[in-house]
KEKOL-254038 format. One record per residue: x, y, z of N, C-alpha, C in turn. Coordinates in pm, whole numbers, padded with zeros to 5 digits, always signed. Layout:
<bavexs>
XYZXYZXYZ/...
</bavexs>
This chain:
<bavexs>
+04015+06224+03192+03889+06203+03263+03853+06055+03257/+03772+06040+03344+03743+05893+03361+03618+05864+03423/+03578+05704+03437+03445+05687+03497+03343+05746+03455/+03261+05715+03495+03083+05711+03406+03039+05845+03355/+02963+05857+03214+02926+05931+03129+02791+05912+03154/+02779+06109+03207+02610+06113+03228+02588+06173+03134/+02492+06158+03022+02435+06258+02897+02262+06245+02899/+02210+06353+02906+02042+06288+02950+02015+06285+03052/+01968+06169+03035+01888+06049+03164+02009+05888+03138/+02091+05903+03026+02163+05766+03021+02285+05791+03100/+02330+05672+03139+02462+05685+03236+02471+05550+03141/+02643+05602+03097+02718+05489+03038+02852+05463+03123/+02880+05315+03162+03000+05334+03230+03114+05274+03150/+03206+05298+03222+03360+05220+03161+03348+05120+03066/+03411+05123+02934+03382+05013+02853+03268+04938+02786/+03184+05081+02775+03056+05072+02698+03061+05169+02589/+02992+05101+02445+02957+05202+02394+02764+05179+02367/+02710+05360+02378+02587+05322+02357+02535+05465+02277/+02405+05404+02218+02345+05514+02094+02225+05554+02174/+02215+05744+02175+02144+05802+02262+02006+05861+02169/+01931+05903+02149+01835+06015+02104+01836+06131+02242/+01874+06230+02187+01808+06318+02303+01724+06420+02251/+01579+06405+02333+01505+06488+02202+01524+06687+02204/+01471+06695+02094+01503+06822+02063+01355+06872+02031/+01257+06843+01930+01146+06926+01956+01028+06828+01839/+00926+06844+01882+00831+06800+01754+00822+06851+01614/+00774+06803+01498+00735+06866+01413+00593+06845+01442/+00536+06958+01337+00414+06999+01299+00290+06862+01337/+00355+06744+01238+00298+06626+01301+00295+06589+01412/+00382+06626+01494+00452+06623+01645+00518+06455+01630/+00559+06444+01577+00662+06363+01547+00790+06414+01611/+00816+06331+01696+00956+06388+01806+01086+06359+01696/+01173+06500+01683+01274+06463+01675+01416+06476+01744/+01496+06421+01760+01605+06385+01884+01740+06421+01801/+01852+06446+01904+01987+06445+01888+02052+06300+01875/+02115+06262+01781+02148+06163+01765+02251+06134+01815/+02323+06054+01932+02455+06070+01986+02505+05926+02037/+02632+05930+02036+02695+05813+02044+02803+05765+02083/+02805+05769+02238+02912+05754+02331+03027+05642+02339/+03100+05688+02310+03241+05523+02307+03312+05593+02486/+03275+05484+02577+03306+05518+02715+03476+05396+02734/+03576+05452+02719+03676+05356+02706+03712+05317+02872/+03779+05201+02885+03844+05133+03038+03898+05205+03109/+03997+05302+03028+04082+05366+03086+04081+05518+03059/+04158+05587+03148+04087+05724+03181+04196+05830+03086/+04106+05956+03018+04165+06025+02912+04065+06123+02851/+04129+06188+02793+04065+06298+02754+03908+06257+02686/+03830+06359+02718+03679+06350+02589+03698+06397+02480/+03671+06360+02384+03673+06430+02263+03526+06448+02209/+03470+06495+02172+03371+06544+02087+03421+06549+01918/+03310+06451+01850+03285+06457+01697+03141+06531+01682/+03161+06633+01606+03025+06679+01526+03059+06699+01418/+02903+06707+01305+02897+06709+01195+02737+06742+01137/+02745+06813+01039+02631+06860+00969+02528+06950+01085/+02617+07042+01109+02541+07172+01196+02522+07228+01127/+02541+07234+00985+02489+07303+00850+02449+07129+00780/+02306+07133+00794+02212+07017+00706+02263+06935+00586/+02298+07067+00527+02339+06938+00372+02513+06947+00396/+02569+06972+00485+02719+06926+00473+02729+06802+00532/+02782+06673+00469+02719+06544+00470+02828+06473+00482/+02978+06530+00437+03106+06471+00445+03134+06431+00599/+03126+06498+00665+03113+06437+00831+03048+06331+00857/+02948+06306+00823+02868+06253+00866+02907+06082+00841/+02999+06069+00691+03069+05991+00691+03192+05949+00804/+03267+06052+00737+03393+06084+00871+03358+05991+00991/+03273+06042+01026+03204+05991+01181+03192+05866+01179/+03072+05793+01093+03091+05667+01095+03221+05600+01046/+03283+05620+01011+03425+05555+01006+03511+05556+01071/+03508+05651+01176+03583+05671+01265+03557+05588+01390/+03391+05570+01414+03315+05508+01548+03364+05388+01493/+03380+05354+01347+03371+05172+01343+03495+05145+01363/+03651+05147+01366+03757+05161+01403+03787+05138+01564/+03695+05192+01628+03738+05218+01796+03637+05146+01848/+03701+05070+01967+03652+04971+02030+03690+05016+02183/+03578+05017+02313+03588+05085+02410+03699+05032+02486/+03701+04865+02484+03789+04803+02565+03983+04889+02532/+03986+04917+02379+04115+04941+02387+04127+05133+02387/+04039+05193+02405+03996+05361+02394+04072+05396+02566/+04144+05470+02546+04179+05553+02624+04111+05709+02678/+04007+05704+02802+03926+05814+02793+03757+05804+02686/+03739+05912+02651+03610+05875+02595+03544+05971+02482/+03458+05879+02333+03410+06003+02269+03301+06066+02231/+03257+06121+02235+03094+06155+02184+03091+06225+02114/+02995+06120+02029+03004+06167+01867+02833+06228+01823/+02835+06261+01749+02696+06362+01708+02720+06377+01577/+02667+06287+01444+02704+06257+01356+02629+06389+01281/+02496+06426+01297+02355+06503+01231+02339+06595+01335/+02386+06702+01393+02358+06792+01494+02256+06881+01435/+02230+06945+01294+02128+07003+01281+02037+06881+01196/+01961+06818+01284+01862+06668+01187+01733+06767+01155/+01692+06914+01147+01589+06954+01032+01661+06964+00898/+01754+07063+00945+01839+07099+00800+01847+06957+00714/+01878+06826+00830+01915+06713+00738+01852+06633+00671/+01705+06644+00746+01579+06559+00650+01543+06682+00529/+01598+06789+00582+01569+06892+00427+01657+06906+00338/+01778+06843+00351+01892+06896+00273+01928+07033+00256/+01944+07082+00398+01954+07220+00377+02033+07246+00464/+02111+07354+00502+02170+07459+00559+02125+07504+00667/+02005+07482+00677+01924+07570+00808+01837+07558+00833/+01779+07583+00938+01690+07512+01035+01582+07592+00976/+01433+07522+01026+01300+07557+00940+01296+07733+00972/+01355+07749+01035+01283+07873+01053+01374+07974+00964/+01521+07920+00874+01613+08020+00778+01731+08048+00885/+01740+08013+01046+01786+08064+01114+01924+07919+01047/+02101+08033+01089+02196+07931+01086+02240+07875+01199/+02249+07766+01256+02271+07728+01355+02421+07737+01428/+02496+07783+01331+02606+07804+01349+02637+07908+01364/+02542+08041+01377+02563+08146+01457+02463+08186+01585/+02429+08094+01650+02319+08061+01779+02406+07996+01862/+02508+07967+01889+02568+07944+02017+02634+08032+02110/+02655+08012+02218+02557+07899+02287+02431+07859+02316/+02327+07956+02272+02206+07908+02272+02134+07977+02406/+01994+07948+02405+01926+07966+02569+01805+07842+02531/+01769+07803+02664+01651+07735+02671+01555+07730+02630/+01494+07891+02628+01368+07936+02631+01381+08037+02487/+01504+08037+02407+01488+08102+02284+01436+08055+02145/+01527+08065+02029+01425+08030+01897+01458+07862+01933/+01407+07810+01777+01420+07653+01787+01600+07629+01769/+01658+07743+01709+01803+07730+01686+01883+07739+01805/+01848+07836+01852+01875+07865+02012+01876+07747+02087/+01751+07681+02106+01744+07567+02187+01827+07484+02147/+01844+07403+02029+01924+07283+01941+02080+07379+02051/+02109+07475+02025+02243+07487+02028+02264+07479+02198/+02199+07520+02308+02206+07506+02441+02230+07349+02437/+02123+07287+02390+02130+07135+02399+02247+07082+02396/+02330+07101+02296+02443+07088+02196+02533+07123+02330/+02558+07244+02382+02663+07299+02485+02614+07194+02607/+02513+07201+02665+02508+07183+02798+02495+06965+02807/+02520+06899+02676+02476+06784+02684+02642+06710+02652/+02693+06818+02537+02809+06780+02477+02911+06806+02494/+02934+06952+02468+03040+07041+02469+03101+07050+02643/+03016+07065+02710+03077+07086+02856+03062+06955+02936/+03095+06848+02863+03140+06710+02906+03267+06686+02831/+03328+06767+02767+03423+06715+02706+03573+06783+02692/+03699+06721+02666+03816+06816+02716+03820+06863+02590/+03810+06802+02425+03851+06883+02350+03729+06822+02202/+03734+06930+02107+03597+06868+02023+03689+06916+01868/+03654+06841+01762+03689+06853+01639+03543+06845+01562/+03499+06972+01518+03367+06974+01421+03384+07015+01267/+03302+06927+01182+03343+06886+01068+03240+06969+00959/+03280+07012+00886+03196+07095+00791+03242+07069+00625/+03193+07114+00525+03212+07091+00400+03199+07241+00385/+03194+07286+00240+03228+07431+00173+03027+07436+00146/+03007+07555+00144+02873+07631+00160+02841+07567-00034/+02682+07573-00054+02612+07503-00163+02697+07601-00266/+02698+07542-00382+02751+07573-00486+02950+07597-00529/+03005+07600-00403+03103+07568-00330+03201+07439-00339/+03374+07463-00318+03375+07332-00310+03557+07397-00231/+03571+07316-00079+03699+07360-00031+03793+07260-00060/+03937+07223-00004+04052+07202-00017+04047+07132+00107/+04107+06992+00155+04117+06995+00316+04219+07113+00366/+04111+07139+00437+04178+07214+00594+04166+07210+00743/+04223+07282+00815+04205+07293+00951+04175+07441+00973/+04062+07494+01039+04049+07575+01077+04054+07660+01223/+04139+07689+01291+04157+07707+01441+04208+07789+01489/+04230+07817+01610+04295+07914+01665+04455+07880+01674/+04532+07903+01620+04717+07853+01605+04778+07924+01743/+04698+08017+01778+04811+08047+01854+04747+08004+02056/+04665+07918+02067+04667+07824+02168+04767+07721+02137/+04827+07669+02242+04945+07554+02233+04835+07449+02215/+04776+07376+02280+04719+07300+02264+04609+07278+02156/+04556+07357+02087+04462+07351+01963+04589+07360+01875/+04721+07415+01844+04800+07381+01802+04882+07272+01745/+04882+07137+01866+04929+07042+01868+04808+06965+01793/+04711+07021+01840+04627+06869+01755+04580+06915+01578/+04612+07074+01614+04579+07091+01430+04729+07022+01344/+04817+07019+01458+04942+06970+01368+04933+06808+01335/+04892+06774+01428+04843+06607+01469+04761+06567+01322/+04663+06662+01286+04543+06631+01222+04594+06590+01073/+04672+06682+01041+04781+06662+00939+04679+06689+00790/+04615+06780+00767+04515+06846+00694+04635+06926+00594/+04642+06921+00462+04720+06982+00380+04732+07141+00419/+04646+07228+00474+04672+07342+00545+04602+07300+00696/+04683+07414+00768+04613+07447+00888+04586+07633+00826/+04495+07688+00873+04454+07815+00885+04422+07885+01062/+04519+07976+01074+04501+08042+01197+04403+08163+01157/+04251+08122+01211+04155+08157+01205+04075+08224+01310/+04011+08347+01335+03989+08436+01459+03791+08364+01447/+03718+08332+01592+03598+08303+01575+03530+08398+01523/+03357+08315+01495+03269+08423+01448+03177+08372+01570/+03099+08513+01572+03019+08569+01670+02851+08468+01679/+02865+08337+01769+02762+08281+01781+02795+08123+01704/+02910+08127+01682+02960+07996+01668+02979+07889+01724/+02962+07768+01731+03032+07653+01802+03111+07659+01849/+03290+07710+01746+03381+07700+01801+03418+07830+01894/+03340+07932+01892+03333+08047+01979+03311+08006+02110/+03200+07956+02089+03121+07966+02246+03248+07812+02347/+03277+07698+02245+03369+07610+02339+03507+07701+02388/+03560+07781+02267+03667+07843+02334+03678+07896+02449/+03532+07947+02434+03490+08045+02562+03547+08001+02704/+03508+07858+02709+03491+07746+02800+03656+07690+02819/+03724+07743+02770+03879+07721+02728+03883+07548+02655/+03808+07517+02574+03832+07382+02526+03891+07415+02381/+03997+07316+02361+04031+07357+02245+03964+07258+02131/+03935+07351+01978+03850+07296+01897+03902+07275+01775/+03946+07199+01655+03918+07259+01544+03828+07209+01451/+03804+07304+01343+03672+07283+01264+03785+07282+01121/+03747+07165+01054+03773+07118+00944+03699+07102+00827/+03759+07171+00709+03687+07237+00569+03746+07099+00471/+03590+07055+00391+03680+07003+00261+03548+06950+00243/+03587+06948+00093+03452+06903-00005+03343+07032-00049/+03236+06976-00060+03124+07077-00116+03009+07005-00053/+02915+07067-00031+02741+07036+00038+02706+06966-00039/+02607+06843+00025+02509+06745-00061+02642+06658-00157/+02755+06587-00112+02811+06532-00192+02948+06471-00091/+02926+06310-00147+03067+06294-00064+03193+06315-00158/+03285+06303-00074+03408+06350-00122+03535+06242-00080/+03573+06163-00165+03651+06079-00135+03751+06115-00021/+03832+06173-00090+03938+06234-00045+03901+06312+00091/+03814+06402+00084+03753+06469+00231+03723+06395+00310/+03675+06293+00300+03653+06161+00412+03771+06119+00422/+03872+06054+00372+04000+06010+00377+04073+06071+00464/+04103+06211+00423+04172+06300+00516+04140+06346+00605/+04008+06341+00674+03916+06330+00765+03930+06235+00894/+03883+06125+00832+03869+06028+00863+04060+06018+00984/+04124+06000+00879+04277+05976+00940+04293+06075+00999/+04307+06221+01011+04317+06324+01080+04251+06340+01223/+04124+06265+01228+04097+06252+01363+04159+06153+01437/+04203+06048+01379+04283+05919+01406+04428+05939+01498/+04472+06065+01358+04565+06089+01404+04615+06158+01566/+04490+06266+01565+04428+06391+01661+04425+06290+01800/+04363+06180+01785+04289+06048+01875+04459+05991+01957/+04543+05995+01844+04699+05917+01906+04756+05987+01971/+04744+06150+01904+04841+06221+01991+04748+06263+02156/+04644+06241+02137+04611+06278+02259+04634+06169+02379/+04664+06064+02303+04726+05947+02426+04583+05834+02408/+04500+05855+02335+04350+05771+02341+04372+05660+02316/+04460+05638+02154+04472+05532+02111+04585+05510+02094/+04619+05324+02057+04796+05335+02048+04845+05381+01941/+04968+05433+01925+05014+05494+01803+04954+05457+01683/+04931+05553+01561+04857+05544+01410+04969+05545+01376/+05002+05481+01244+05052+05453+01162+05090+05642+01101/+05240+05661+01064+05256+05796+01044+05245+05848+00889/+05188+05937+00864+05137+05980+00740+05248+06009+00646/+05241+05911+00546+05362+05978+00423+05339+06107+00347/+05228+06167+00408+05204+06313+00344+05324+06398+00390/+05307+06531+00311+05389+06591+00388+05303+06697+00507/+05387+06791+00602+05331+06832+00684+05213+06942+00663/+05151+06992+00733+05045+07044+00721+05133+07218+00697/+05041+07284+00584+05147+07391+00538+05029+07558+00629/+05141+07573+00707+05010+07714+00822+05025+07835+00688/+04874+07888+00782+04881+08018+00698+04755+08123+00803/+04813+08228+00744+04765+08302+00881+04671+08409+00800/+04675+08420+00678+04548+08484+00557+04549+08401+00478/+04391+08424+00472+04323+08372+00360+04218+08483+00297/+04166+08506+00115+04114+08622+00076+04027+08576-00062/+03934+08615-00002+03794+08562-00183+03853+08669-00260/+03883+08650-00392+03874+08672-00510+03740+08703-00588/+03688+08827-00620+03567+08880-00650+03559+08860-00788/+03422+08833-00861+03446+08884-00977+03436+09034-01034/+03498+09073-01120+03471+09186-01164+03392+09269-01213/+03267+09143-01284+03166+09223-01375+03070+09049-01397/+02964+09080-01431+02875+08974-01431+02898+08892-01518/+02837+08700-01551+02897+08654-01690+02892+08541-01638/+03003+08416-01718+02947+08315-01734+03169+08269-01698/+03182+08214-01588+03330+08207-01537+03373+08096-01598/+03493+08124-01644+03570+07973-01665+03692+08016-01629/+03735+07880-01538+03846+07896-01439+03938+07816-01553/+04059+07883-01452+04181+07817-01568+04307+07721-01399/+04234+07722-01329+04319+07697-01215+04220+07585-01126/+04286+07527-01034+04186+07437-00963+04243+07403-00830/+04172+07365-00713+04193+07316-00593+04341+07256-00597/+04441+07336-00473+04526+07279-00364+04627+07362-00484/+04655+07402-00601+04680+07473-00679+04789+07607-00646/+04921+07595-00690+04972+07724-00633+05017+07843-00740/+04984+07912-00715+04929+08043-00791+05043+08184-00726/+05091+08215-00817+05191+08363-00786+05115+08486-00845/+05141+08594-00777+05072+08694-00797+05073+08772-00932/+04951+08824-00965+04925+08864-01100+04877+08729-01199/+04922+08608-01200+04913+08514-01275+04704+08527-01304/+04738+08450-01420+04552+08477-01469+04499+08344-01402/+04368+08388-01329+04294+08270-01265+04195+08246-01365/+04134+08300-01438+04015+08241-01554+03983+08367-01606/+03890+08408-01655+03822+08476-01737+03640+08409-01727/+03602+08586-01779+03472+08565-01747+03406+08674-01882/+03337+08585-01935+03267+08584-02042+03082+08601-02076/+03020+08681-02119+02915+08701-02127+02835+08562-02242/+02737+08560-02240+02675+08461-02337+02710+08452-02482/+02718+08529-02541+02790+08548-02646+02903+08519-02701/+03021+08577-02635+03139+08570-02631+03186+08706-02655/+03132+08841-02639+03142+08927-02695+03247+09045-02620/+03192+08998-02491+03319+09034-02395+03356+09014-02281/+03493+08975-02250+03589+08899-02135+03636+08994-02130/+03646+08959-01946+03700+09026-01838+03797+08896-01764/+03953+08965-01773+04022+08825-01667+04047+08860-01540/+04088+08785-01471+04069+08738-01341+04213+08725-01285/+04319+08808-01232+04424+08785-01185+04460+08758-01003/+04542+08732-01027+04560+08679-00822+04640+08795-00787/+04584+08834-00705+04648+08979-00617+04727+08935-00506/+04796+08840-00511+04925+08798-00391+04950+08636-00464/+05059+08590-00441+05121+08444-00415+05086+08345-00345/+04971+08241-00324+04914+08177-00267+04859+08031-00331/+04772+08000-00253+04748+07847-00258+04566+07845-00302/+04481+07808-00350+04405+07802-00417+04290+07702-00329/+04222+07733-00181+04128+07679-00090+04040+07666-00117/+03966+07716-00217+03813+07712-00259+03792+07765-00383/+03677+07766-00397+03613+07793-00567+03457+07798-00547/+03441+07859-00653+03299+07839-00683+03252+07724-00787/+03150+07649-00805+03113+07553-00848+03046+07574-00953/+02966+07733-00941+02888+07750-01038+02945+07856-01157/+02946+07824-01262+03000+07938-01349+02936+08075-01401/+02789+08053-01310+02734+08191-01365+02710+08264-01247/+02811+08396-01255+02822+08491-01144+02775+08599-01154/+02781+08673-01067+02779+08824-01039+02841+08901-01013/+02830+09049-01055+02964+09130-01037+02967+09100-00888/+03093+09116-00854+03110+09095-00655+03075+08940-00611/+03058+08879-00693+03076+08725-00611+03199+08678-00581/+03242+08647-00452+03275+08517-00439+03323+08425-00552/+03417+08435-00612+03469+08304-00702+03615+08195-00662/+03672+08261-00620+03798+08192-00564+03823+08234-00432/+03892+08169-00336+03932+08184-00224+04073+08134-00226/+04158+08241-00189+04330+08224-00205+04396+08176-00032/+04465+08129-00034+04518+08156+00146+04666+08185+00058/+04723+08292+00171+04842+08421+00123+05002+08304+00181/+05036+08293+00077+05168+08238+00108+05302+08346+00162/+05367+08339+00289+05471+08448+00337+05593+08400+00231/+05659+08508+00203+05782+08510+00179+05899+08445+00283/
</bavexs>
């Protein structure tokens, strides 16, 4: 694609980049607050890409990502064009939270309507300003509060083209992942754009490494699409697919101590930690029910029977 970028009321042309507000709604004070967005319009003609980040408030690792990525690219040498949306949910973000004032997640309100809640609206905005100006979008998330993920790629594997760029992205896993109902990456698929949404770190915290691999993974995503001139090729090794992934429950209530940790490979039956009451009076352990790789964790050591403590992705034979 090529030639001038209408978003709003702004028209940006060829070889501009410019910083938008588009507003979204008052607070209480009626203090307007806006979509923060930020168009790199390159010379020459090429795909759109879309950056988002922190559609969940306190996931904050994007938000880096983003700026490091905008400071890198310069319109004159950009092939095609990107728009970036560093703070897509900005209540959640002046609250450090997850969700918009009203408890609603914004990440299950797409695509949104006009005339619906305040989540609703943010997310129409989001589709009809962003998403359907653009050929392909990569949205950036961190692991839910108390939480902490592994880089990944999260996407649909079996489109060719969301394929190529989760391979591009070069994320220590890719995960072939089915949407959820009212999602971002739902509602673009819809639209046949291909998306992926990328896991790493924990909420309210940067993450070296999650920015790093971030950061270069869109870089990378950016070369193969023809945008920019070749990146420099990653001495990592390739991105390892997996087509399950499965939380690990606890068994009984208590106080967890893990014996295993992130990116971690784990064979079945092996002991993942043990979980211990205040006392010490009695442990319950924690074994892995398949051969896999170790994506997430919990952060906090005091659980509940049925929590959430580990998250495995299933290695094939």
């Amino acid at each position: 694609m090529s030639g001038v970028i209408q978003i709003g009321n702004a028209t940006i042309p060829p070889g501009e980049q410019r910083r938008l507000e588009l507003p979204v709604a008052r607070l209480p004070t009626q203090t307007m607050l806006g979509l923060p967005v930020t168009v790199i319009n390159g010379t020459k003609p090429g795909p759109r890409l879309w950056l988002s980040a922190a559609i969940h408030g306190d996931e904050i690792n994007g938000v880096e990502i983003i700026r490091q990525v905008l400071h890198q690219i310069s319109p004159r040498q950009l092939c095609g064009s990107i728009i970036a949306v560093p703070i897509v949910n900005v209540f959640g973000f002046i609250e450090q939270s997850r969700y918009l004032p009203d408890r609603r997640d914004l990440n299950r309100s797409f695509p949104g309507s006009a005339r619906g809640s305040l989540a609703s609206r943010l997310a129409h905005l989001f589709m009809k300003e962003v998403v359907m100006r653009s050929t392909h979008g990569i949205d950036l998330h961190t692991a839910s509060h108390h939480r902490i993920n592994l880089p990944q790629i999260r996407a649909n594997l079996g489109d060719r083209e969301t394929y190529r760029c989760a391979q591009a992205f070069g994320a220590p896993l890719m995960i072939h992942a089915t949407t959820r109902d009212g999602s971002l990456r739902q509602a673009a698929t819809q639209l046949g754009i291909p998306v992926l949404l990328y896991e790493s770190g924990e909420a309210l915290r940067f993450d070296a490494e999650a920015i790093a691999v971030g950061t270069r993974g869109i870089m990378q995503v950016m070369a193969m699409l023809g945008m920019i001139s070749a990146f420099a090729p990653s001495s990592l090794p390739p991105s390892l697919e997996v087509k399950r992934t499965q939380w690990v429950r606890s068994p009984s209530s208590g106080i967890l101590h893990l014996e295993v940790g992130l990116g971690q490979s784990i064979s079945k039956k092996q002991r993942l930690g043990i979980i211990c009451d205040a006392f010490g009076d009695q442990t319950m352990k924690v074994y892995a029910p398949f051969n896999g790789v170790i994506i997430g964790h919990t952060q906090n050591p005091l659980v509940n029977q049925g929590d959430a403590i580990l998250n495995l992705a299933a290695i094939e034979p």
